[in-house]
C-alpha positions as CSV (number, residue, x, y, z in Angstrom):
1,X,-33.8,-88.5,-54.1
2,X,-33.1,-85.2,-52.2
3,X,-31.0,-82.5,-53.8
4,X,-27.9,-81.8,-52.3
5,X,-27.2,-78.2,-51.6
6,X,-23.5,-76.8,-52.3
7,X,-21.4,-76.9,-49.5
8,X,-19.2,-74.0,-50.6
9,X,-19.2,-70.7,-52.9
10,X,-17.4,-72.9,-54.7
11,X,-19.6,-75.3,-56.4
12,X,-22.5,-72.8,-56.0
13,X,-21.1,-69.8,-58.6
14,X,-21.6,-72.8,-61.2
15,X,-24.8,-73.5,-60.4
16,X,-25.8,-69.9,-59.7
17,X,-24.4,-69.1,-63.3
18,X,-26.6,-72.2,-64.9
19,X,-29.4,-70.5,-63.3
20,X,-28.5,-67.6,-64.6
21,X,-28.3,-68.5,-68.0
22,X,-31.7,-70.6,-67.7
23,X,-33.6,-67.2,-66.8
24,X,-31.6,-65.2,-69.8
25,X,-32.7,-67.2,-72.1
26,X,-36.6,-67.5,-71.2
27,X,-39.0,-64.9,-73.3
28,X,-38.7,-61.1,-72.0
29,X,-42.9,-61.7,-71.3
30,X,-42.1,-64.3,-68.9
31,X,-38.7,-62.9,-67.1
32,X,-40.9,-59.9,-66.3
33,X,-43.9,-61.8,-65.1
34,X,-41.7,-63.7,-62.7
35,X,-40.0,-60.4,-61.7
36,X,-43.7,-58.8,-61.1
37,X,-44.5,-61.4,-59.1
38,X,-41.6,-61.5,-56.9
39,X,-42.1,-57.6,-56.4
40,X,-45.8,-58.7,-55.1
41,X,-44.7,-61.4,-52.9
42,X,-42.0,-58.5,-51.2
43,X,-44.8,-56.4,-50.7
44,X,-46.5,-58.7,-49.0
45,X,-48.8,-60.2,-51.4
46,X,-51.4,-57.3,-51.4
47,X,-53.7,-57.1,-54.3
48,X,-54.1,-53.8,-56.4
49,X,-50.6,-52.9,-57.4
50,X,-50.3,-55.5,-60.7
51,X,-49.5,-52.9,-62.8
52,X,-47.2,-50.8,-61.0
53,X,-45.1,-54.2,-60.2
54,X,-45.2,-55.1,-63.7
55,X,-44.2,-51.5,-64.6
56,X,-41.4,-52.1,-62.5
57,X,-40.4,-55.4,-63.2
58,X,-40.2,-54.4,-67.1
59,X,-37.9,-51.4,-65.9
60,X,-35.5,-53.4,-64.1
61,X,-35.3,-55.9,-66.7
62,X,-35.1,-53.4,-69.5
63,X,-32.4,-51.4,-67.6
64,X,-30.1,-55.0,-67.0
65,X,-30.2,-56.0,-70.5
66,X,-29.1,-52.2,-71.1
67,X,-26.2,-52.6,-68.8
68,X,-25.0,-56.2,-70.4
């Protein structure tokens, strides 16, 4: 069965904040992992900067938790 998506901001600011919450509560290892990775796929998936993104990643993560 498909998922319906929200037809309105709405019902989706619930779900965003479920999602939200969901991420929060995974281990720091993992949030940062997932943050790398998405810093890899916006630079286009190129091999050789693993580091840097995770070195990123773990800053911007770091710096929200700071901020909350």
């Amino acid at each position: 069965m498909p998922v319906r998506a929200p037809a309105n901001r709405a019902e989706r600011v619930p779900r965003e904040e479920q999602i939200r919450k969901q991420v929060e509560s995974m281990p720091l290892e993992e949030r940062i992992s997932q943050r790398a990775h998405e810093i890899y796929l916006e630079n286009g998936g190129q091999d050789g900067s693993d580091f840097d993104d995770w070195l990123q990643a773990e800053a911007e993560i770091l710096a929200a938790e700071e901020k909350a």
